[in-house]
C-alpha positions in Angstrom: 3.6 -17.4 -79.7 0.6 -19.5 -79.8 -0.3 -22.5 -77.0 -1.8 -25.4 -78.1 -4.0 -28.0 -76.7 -2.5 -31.4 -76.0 -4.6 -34.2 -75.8 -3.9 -36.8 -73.7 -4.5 -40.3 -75.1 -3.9 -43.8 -73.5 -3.7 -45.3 -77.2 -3.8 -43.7 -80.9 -3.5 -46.6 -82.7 -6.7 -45.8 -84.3 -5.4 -42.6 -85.8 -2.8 -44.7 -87.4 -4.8 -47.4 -88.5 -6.9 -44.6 -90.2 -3.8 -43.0 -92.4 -2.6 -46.2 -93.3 -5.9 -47.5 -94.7 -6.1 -44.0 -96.0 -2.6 -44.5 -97.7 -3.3 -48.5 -98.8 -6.5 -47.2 -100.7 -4.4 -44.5 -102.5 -1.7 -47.1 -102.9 -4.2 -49.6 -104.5 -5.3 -47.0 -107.0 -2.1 -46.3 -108.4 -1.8 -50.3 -108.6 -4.7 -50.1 -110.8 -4.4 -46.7 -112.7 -0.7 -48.6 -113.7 -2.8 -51.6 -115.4 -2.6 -53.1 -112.2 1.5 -54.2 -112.8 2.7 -56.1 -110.1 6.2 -55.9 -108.7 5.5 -52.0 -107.6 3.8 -52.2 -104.4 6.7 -50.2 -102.2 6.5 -47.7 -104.8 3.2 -47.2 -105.2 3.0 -47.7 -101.2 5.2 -44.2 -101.0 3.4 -42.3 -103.9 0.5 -42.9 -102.0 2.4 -41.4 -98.9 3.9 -38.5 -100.5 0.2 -37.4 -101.7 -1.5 -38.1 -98.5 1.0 -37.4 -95.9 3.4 -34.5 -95.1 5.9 -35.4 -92.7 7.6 -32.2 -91.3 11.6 -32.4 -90.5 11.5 -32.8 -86.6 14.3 -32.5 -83.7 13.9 -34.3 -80.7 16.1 -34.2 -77.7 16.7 -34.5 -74.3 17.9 -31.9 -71.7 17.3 -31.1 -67.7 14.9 -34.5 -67.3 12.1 -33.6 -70.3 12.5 -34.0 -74.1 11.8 -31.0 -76.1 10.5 -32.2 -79.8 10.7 -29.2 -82.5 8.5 -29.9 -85.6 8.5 -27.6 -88.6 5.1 -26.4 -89.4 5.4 -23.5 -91.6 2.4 -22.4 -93.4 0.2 -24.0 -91.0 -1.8 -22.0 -88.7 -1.9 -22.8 -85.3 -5.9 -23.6 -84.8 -5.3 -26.1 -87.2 -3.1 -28.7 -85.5 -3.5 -31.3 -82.9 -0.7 -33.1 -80.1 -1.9 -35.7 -79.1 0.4 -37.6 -76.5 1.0 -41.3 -74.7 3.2 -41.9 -72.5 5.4 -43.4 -75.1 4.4 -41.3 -78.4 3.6 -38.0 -79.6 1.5 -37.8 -82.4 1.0 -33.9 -84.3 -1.7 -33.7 -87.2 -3.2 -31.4 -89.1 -4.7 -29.9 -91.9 -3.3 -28.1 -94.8 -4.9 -25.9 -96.4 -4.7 -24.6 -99.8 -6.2 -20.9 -100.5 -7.0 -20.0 -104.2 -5.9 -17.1 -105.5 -8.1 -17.0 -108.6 -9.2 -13.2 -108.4 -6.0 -11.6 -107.1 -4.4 -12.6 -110.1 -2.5 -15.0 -112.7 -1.0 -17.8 -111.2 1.9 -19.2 -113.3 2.9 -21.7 -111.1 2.2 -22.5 -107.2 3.9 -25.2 -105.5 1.5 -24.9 -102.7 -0.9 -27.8 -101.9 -3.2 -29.1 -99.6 -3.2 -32.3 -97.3 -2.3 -33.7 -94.1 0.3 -33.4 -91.9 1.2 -36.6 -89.6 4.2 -37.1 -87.9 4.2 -39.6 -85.0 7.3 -39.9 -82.5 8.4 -42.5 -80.0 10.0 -41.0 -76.8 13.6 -42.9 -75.9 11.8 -42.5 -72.6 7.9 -42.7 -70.5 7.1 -39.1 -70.2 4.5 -38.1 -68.0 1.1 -36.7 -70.2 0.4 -34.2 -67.6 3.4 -32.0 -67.9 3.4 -31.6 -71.8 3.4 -28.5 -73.6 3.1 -27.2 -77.0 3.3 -24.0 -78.7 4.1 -22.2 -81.8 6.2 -20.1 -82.5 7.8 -18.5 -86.6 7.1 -21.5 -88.0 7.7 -24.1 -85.2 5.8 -26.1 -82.5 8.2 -26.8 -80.2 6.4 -29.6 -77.8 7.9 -29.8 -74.0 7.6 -33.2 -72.4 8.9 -33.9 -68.8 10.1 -37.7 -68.1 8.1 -39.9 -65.8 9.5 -40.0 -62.4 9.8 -43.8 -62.9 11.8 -43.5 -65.9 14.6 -41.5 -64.5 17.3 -43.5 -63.7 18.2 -43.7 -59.7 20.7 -44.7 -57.2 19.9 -48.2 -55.4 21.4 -48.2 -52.1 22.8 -52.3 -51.5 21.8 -53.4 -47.7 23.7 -56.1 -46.0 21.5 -59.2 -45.1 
């Protein structure tokens, strides 16, 4: 079981902004590679995505006042990831890498590749960014977010005036 770092952020829109221009400039060379044919921007939007961007199958859910978010990151190593966390989002990145094999042996076929993961999740709920945790563990970072105090729901008591 590894622990990892989470960074607490007020705002990672720039992170965003960064893989989507990222993903538009792939998307725009596609549009031109094709003879620039109109009438194909989604698709060449998600080619773009699908050759830039891995986004891992995830759980998230709630239980005893904290969400627990399960993201499958098999093949990655630990040092190579990143949480970063709002009070509203979790965002995981990372780095894959793809090791060459060229004096072990043949290769035939490999389905591995390189690139990026980037997965970003709203919480249902505020969470509060100092009691989050992340680790790995076979294949799995398993982040452990408890929900703000304020978010919780509570009891009102009604006074007589």
């Amino acid at each position: 079981m590894t622990e990892l770092n989470v960074q607490k952020r007020e705002n990672f829109l720039d992170e965003l902004k960064k893989m989507e221009d990222r993903v538009m400039r792939r998307a725009y060379d596609i549009f031109r590679g094709n003879g620039f044919e109109f009438g194909r921007d989604l698709e060449n939007w998600l080619a773009a995505e699908r050759e830039l961007v891995w986004k891992p199958a995830i759980e998230l859910k709630e239980k005893d006042h904290h969400f627990e978010v399960t993201v499958a990151v098999a093949g990655m190593d630990p040092k190579d990831l990143k949480v970063d966390v709002t009070a509203d989002d979790l965002l995981v990145r990372g780095e894959m890498k793809s090791e060459k094999m060229d004096d072990k042996g043949t290769v035939h076929t490999s389905e591995f590749g390189a690139g990026s993961l980037f997965r970003a999740i709203r919480f249902p709920k505020k969470v509060d960014v100092n009691k989050v945790t992340a680790e790995v563990k076979n294949g799995l970072l398993t982040v452990t977010a408890a929900i703000a105090e304020e978010a919780k729901a509570r009891k009102v008591e009604i006074r007589a005036a």
